[in-house]
C-alpha positions as CSV (number, residue, x, y, z in Angstrom):
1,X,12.8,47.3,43.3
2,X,10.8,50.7,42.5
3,X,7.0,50.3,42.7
4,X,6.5,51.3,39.7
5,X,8.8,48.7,37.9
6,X,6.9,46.2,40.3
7,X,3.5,47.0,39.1
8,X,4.5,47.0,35.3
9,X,5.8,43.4,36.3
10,X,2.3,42.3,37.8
11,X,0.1,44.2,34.9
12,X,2.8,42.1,31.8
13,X,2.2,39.0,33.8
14,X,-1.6,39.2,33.8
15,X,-1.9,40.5,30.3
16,X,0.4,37.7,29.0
17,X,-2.4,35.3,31.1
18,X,-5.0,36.4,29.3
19,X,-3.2,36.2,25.9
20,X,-2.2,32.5,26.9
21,X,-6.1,31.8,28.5
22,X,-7.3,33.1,24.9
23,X,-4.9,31.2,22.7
24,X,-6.3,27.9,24.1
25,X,-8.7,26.4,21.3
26,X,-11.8,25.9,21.7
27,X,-14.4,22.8,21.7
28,X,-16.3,25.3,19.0
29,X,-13.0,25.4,17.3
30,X,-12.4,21.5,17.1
31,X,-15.9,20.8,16.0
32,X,-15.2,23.2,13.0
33,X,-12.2,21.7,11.6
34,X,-14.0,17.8,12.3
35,X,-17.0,18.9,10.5
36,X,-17.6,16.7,7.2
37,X,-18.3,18.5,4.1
38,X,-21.2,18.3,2.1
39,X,-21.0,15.8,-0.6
40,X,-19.2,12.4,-1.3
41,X,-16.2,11.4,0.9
42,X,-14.0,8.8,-0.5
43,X,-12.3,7.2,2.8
44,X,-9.3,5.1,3.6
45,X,-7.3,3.8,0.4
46,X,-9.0,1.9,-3.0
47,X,-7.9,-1.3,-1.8
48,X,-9.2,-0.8,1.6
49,X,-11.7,2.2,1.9
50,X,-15.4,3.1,2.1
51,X,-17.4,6.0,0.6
52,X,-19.6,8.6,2.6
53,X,-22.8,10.0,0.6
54,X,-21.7,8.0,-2.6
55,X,-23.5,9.4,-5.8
56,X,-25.8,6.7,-7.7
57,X,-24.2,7.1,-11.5
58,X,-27.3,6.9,-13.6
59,X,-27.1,3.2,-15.1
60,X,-27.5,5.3,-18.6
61,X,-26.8,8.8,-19.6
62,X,-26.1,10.9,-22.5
63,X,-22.9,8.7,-24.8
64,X,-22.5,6.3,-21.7
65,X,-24.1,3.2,-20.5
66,X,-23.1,0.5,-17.7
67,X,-23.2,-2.9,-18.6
68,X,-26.5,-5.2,-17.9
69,X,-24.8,-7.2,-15.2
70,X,-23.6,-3.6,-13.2
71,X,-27.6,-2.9,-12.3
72,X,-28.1,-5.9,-10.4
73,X,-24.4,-5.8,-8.7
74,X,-25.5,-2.2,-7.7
75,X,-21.7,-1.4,-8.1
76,X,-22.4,2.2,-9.6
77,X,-21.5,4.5,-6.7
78,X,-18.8,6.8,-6.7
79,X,-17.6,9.9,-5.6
80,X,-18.6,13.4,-6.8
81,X,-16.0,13.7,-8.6
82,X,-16.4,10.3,-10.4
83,X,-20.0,10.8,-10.7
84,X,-19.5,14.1,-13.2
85,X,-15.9,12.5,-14.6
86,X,-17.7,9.6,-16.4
87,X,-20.4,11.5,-18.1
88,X,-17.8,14.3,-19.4
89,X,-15.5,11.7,-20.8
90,X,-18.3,10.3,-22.7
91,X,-19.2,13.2,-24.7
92,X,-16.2,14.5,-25.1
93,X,-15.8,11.3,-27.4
94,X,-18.9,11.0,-28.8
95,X,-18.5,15.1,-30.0
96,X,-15.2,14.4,-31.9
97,X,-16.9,10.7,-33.0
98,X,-20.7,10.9,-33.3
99,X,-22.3,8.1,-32.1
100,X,-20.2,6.8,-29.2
101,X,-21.6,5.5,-26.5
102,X,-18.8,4.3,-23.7
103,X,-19.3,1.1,-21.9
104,X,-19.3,1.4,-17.9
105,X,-18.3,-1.5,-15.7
106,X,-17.6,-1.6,-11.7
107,X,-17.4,1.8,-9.9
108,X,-18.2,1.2,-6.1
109,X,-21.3,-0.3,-3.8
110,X,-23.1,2.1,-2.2
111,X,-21.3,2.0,1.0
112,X,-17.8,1.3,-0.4
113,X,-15.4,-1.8,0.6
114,X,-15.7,-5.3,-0.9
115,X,-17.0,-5.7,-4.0
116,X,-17.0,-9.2,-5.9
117,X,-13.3,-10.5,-7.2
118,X,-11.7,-7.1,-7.3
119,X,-9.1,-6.0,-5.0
120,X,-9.6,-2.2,-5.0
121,X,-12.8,-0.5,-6.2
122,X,-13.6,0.2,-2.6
123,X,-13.4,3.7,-2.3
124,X,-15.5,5.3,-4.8
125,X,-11.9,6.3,-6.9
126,X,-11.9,3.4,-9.4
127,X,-14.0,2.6,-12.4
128,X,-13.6,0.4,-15.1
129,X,-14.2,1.7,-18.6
130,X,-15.0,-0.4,-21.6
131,X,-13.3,-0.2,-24.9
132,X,-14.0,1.4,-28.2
133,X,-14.5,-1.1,-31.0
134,X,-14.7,-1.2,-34.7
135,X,-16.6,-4.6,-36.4
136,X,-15.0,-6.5,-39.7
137,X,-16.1,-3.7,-41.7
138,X,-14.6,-0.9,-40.2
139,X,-17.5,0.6,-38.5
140,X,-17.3,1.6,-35.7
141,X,-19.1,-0.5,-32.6
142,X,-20.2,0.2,-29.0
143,X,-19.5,-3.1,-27.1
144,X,-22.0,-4.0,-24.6
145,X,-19.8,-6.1,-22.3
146,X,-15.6,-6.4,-22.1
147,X,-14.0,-7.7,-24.6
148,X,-10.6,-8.9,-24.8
149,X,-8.4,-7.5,-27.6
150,X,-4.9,-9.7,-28.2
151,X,-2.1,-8.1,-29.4
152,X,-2.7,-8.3,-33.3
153,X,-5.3,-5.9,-32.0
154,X,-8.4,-8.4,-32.7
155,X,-10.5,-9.8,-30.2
156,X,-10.1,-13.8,-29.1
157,X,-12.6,-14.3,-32.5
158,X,-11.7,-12.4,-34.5
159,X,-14.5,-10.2,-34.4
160,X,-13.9,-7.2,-33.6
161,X,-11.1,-4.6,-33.5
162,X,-9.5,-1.9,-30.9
163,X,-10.7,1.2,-32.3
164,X,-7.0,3.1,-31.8
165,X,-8.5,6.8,-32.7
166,X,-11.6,6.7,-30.2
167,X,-9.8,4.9,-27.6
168,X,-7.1,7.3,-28.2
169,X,-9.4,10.4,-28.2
170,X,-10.6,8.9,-24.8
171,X,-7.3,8.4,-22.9
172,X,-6.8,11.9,-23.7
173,X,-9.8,13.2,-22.4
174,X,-8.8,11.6,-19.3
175,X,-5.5,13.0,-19.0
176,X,-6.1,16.6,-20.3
177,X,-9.4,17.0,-17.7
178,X,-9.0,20.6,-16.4
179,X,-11.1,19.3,-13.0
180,X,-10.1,15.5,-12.3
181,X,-6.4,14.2,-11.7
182,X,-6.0,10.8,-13.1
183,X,-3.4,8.6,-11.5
184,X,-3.6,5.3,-13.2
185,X,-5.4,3.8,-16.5
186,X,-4.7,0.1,-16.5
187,X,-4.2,-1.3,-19.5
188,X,-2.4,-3.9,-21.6
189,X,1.4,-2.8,-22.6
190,X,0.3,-3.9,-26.2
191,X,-2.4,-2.0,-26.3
192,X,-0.5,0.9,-24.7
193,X,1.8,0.5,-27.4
194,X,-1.2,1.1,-30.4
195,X,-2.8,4.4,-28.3
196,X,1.6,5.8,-28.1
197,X,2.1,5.3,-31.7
198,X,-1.5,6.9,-32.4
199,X,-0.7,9.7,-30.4
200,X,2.8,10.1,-32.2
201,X,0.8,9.9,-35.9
202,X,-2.0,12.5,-34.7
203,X,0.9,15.0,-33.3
204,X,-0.1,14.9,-30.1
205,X,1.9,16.9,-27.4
206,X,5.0,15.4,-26.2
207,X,4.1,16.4,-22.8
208,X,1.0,14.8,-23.5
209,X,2.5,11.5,-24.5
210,X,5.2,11.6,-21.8
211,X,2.3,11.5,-20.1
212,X,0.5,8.6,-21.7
213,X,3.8,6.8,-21.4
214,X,3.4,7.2,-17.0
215,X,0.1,6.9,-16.7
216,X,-1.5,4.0,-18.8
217,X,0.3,1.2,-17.4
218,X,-0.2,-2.6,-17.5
219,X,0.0,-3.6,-13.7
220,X,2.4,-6.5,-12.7
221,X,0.3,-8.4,-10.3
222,X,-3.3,-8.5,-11.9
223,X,-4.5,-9.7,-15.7
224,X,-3.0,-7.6,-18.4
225,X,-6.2,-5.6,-18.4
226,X,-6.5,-6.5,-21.8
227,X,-10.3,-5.9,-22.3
228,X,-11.0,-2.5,-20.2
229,X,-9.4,0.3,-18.9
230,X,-9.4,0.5,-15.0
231,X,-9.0,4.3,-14.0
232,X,-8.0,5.7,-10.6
233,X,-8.6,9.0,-9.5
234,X,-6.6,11.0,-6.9
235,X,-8.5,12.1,-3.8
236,X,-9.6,15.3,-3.8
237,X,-8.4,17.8,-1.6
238,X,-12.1,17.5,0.8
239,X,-11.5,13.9,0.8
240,X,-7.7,14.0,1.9
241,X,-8.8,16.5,5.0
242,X,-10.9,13.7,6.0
243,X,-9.0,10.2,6.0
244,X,-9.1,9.7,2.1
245,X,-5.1,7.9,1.7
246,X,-3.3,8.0,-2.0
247,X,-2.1,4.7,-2.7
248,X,1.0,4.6,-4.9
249,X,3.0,7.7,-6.6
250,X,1.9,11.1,-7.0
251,X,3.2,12.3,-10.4
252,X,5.2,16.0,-10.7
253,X,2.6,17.4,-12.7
254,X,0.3,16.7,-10.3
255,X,-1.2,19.1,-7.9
256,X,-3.2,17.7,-4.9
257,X,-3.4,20.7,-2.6
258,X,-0.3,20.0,-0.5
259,X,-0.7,23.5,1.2
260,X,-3.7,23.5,1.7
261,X,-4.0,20.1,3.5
262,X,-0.7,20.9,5.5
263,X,-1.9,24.4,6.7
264,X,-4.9,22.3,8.0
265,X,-2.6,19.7,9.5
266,X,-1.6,22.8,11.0
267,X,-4.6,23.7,12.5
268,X,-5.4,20.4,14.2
269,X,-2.0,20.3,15.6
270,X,-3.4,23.4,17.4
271,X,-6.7,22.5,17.7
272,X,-4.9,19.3,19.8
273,X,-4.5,21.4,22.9
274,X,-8.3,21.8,23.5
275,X,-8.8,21.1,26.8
276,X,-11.3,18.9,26.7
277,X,-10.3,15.3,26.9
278,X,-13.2,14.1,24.4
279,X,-12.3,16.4,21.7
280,X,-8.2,16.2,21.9
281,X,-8.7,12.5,21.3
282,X,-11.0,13.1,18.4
283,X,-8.6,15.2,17.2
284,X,-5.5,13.0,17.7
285,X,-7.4,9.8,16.0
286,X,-8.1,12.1,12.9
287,X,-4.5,13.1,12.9
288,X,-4.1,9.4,12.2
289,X,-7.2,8.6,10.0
290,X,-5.3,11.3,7.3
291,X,-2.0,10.4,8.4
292,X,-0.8,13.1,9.4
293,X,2.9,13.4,9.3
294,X,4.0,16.3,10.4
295,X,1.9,16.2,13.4
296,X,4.6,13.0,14.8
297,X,6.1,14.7,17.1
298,X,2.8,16.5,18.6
299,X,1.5,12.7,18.9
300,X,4.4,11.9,20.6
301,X,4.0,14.4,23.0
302,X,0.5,13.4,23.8
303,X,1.9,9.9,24.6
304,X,2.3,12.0,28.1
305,X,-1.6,13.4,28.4
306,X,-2.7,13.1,31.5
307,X,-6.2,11.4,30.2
308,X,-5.0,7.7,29.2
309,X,-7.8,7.6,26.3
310,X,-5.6,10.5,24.4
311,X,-2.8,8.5,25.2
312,X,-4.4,5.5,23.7
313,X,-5.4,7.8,20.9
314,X,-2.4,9.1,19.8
315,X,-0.3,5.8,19.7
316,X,-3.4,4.4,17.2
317,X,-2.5,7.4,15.3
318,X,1.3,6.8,15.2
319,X,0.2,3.3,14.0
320,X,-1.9,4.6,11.4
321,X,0.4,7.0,10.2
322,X,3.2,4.4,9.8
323,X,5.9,6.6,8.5
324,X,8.9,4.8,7.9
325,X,11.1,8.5,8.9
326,X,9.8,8.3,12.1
327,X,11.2,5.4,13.5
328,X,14.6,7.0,15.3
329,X,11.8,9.8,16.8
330,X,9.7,6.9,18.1
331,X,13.0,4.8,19.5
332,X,14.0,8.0,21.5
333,X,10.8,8.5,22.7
334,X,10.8,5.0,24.2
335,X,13.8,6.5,26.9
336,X,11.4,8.8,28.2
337,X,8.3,5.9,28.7
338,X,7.5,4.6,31.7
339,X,4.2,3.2,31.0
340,X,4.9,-0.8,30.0
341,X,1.5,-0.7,27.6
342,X,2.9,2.4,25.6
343,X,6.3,1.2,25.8
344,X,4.9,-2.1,24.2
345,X,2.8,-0.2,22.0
346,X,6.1,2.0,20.6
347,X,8.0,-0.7,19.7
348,X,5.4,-2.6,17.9
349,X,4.9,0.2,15.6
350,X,8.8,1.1,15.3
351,X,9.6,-2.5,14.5
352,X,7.0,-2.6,11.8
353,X,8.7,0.3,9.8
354,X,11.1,0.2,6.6
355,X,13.8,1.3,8.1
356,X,17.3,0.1,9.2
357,X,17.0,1.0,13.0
358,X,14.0,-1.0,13.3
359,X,16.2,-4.2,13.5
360,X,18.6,-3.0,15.7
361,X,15.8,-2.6,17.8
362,X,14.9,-5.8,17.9
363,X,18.6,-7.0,18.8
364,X,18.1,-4.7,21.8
365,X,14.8,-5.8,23.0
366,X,15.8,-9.4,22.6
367,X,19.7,-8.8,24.1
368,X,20.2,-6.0,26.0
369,X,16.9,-3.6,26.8
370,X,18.0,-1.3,28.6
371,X,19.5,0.3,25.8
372,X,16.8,1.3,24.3
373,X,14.1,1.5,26.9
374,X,13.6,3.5,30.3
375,X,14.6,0.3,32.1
376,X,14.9,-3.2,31.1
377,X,12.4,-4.2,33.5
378,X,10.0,-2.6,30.9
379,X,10.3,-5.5,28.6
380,X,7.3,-7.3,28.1
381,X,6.2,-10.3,26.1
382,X,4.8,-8.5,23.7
383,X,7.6,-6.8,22.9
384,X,9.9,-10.1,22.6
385,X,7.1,-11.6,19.8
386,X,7.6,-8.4,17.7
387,X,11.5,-8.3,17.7
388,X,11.2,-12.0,16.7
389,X,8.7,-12.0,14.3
390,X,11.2,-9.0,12.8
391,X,14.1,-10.7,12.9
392,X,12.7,-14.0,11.3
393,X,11.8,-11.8,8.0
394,X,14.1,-9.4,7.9
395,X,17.0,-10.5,9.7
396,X,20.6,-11.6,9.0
397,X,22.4,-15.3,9.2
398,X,23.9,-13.6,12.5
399,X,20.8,-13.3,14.0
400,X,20.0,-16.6,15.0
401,X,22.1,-15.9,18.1
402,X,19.8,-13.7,19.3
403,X,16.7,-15.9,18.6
404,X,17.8,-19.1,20.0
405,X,17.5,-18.2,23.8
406,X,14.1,-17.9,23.1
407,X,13.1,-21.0,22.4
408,X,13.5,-22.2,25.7
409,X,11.1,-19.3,27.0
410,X,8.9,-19.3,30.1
411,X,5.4,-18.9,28.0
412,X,4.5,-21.3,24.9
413,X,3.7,-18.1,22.6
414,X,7.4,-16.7,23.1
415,X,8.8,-20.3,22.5
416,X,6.4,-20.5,19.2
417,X,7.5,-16.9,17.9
418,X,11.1,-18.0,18.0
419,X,10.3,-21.3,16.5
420,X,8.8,-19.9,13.7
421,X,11.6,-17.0,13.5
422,X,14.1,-19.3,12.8
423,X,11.9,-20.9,10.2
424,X,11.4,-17.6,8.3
425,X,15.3,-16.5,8.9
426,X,16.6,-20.2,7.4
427,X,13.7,-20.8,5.0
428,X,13.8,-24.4,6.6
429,X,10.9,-26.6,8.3
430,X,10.9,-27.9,12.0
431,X,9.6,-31.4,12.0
432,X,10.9,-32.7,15.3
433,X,9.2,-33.5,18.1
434,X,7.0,-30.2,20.1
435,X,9.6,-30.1,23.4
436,X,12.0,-28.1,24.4
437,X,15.4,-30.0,23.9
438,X,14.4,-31.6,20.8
439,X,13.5,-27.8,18.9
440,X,17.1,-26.6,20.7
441,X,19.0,-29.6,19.4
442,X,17.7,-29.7,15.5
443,X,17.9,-25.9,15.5
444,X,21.6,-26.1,17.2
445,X,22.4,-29.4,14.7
446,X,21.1,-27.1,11.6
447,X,23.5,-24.4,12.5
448,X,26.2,-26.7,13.0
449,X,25.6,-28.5,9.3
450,X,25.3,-24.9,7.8
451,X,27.7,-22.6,9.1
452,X,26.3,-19.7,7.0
453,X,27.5,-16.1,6.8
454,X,24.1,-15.1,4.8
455,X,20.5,-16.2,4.5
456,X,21.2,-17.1,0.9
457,X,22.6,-20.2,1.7
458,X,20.3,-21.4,4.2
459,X,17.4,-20.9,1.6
460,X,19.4,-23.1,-1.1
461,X,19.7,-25.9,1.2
462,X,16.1,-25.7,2.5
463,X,14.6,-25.2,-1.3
464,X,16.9,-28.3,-2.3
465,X,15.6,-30.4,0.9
466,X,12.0,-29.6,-0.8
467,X,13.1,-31.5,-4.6
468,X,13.4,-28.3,-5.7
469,X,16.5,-27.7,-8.4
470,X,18.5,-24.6,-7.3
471,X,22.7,-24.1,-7.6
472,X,24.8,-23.2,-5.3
473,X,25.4,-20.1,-4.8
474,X,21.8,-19.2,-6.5
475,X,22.3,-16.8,-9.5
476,X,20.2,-15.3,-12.4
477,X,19.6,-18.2,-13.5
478,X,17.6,-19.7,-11.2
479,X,14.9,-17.1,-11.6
480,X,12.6,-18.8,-13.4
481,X,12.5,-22.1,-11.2
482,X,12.0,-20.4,-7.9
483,X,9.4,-18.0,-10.0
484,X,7.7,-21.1,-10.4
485,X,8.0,-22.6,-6.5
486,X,6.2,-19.0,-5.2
487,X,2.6,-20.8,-5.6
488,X,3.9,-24.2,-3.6
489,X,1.5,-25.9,-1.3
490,X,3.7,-25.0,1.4
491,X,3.3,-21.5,2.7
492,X,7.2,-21.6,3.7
493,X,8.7,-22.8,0.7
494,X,7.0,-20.3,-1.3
495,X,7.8,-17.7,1.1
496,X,11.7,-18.5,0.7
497,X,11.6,-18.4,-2.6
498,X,10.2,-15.0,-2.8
499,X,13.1,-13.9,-0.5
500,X,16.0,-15.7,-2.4
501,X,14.6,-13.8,-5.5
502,X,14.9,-10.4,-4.1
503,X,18.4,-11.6,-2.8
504,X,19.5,-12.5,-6.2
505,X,17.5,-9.6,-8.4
506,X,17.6,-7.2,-5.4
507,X,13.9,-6.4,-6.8
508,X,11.7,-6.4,-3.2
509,X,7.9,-7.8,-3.8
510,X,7.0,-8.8,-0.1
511,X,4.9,-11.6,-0.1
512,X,3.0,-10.7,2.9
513,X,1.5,-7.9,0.6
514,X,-0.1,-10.5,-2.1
515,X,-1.9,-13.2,-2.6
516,X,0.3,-16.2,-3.9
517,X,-1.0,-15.8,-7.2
518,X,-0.2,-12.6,-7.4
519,X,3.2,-12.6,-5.7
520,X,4.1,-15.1,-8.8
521,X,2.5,-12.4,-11.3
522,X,4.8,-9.6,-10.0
523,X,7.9,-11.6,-10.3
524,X,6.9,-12.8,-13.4
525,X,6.1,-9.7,-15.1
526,X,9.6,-8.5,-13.5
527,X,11.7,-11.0,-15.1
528,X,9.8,-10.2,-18.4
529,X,10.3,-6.8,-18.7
530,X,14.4,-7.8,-17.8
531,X,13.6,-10.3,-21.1
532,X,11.3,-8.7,-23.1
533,X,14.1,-7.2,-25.4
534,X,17.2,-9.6,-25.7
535,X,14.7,-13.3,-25.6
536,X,11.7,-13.4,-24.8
537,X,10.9,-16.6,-26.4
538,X,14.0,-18.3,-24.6
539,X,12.6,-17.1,-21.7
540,X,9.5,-18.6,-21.9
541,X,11.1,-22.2,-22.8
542,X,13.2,-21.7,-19.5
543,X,9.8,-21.2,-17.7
544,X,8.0,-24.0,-19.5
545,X,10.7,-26.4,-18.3
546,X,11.4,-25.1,-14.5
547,X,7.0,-25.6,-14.2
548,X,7.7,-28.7,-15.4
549,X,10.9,-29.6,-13.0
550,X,8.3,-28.5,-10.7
551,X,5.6,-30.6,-11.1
């Protein structure tokens, strides 16, 4: 080889050294792109979140005023955003209708999270707005606590009315804000129903009312909402860059800064090749706090890192991110593992998924493991737990084969997860005695009594074991009956019935996700929307007498 040609070689290799040395990120550059804002940060989602630097709402301002009973809850803290929304709303109202002064109820605590019977109002994101009035004599009220307004539009006596124009001129202001996005205003369908055909009889926009039509929406698993408006903000872009997580849908007309929180996604995914071990796990774990989705496969990656707290990191983030997509990327990844604790880790997360692959999974790990992981030796007891706890909800009549085995494990917690497997996957109780060959024989016996080719069946049998009147097969016309079994004493039976609903309806409310109050409020609420326009009032003498079959 000439010189020459030799020396070019060396001089291109160092240059493209130093290009590579220089591309490497920097601690300076991670710190940047971690660094909080100033201002309010609204964290995690509204059912589950905290605030950072939460604004204390004055308790009174100009056309607004919280209730009495919000000054000693000290639940007037919000975000920013919140902070200026309220205030805005207020006299955009009282301009158009002088002397309006908007009642204020729960925003947030100080420091976010809990706060007193509500579910969400955690975050800073939610606040509950009071209603316009007008008194016997037309004139127009401001309420100085929630009221509740039935649906001939009158409160419970009589009193006072809803005030369709101002409450009308102040679901508008909401949705036509040029700086906030609203994504929810709770509120009762009837009332809905008043502010739609107001909006129609003022002119308003159709966009406007197509609008109306999405967002004010009487939720299916709450009260009606029948004396307030509970409104929900989006996050704002600040708060999405830093763990703040959208909790239902994001409507088309909506604009939450996609590109700009995805170029930043960007960035950290960079940023993640720092070279310190401190800061590449700081990184990874925000990845996760924003869930982060297109950073999967970078996290995956980092499953590998030579530093085991970034390897720790990064599978916390996978589990924070949760994406349901990701699950064949996360069972090929398992191939490649040789670590048992990641292994473990990988399947936990994969088998917790919405997704179809996430069950075949578990038939592997239970059957035949070294299918799906580097070798079957890998399998650990962990792993077992989560494939049965899978199969038990979400599995088929056919899966009891692969259950079974297990309830003659070595270790009392595997031989307890497939107990209670084969409780969820039949909907049926084991009251035999706590040994090994007595749970084999009644689970062999059951099987052998009910030959079933779906869970349907086993659920009918079990629900009719409880007293509980359901035919065989289960049809549409037991919805109402098993509607009313979903608050039962037993946490099984209700549990059942919730399933054989969705199999008959093919309408999925998990009821894992609810309380089983509101579990029963979902499914009723579903079954009276399917009513609400054919008979409603047959419907409600079917309910009346499945509660009392019941009881």
């Amino acid at each position: 080889m000439p010189r020459v040609h030799l020396q070019s070689l060396v001089l291109c290799a160092l240059l493209c050294a130093g290009t590579t040395e220089a591309s490497v990120p920097t601690v300076r550059r991670a710190k940047k792109l971690l660094a909080a804002p100033k201002g309010s940060l609204s964290l995690g989602r509204t059912n589950g979140g905290s605030i950072v630097n939460a604004v204390d709402v004055p308790i009174r301002g100009r056309s607004y005023a919280f209730f009495s009973v919000i000054s000693s809850r000290k639940s007037n803290f919000g975000t920013d955003e919140m902070a200026r929304l309220i205030p805005r709303l207020a006299r955009k109202v009282a301009r158009q209708y002088p002397g309006s002064v908007l009642g204020v109820g729960n925003i947030s605590v100080e420091e976010g999270g809990p706060i007193g019977q509500s579910v969400s109002h955690r975050s800073g994101r939610d606040v509950d707005l009071g209603i316009y009035a007008l008194n016997r004599s037309g004139r127009r009220v401001n309420l100085r606590a929630f009221r509740k307004f039935e649906e001939d539009g009158w409160d419970r006596q009589h009193k006072y009315q809803f005030d369709t124009k101002r409450n009308l001129a102040l679901v508008l202001a909401m949705l036509t804000d040029e700086h906030t996005e609203v994504q929810w205003i709770f509120i009762a369908e009837w009332l809905k129903r008043r502010l739609i055909a107001e909006a129609w009889e003022q002119a308003v926009s159709p966009h406007i009312i197509q609008v109306m039509e999405t967002v004010l929406h009487q939720p299916g698993d709450s009260n009606p909402h029948h004396d307030h408006y509970h409104v929900r903000l989006y996050c704002s872009t600040d708060d999405r860059r830093h763990g703040c997580i959208e909790r239902g849908p994001i409507w088309d007309w909506v604009d939450l800064g996609d590109a700009n929180f995805q170029h930043y996604v960007s960035d950290l995914i960079e940023a993640s090749h720092v070279r310190s071990n401190t800061w590449r796990g700081r990184i990874v774990r925000h990845l996760g706090r924003i869930r982060a989705i297109a950073a999967i496969p970078r996290l995956l990656e980092l499953l590998d890192d030579p530093a085991g707290k970034v390897r720790k990191s990064a599978l916390t983030a996978l589990r924070s991110i949760g994406e349901p997509e990701s699950c064949p990327q996360l069972i090929a990844k398992l191939a490649t593992v040789a670590d048992a604790r990641i292994a473990t880790g990988l399947v936990r997360i994969a088998l917790a998924l919405d997704h179809p692959q996430a069950d075949g999974l578990s038939r592997d790990i239970l059957h035949t493991p070294e299918r799906v992981l580097l070798t079957g030796q890998l399998r650990t007891a962990g792993m077992v737990r989560s494939a049965l706890y899978r199969l038990g909800i979400h599995g088929e009549a056919q899966d009891a084969a692969f259950i079974l085995p297990f309830l003659k494990a070595t270790t009392s917690r595997e031989r307890r997860a497939a107990g209670t497997a084969m409780q969820r996957l039949t909907g049926t109780r084991y009251q035999g005695a706590e040994t090994l060959d007595a749970t084999q024989t009644f689970w062999m016996r059951f099987l052998s009594l009910y030959p079933a080719n779906s869970r349907a069946t086993w659920f009918v049998h079990s629900l009719r074991d409880e007293g509980i009147r359901i035919s065989e097969p289960a049809s549409w016309s037991d919805v109402p009956a098993l509607i009313s079994v979903l608050r039962h004493k037993r946490a099984l039976v209700a549990h059942t019935a919730s399933r054989l609903l969705t199999h008959i309806t093919g309408h999925p409310i998990d009821p894992r996700a609810r309380t089983p109050r509101n579990t029963q409020r979902a499914w009723r609420t579903f079954w009276k929307h399917l009513n609400e326009f054919t008979a409603p009032a047959a419907w409600q003498r079917v309910m009346r007498r499945a509660e009392e079959t019941i009881n």
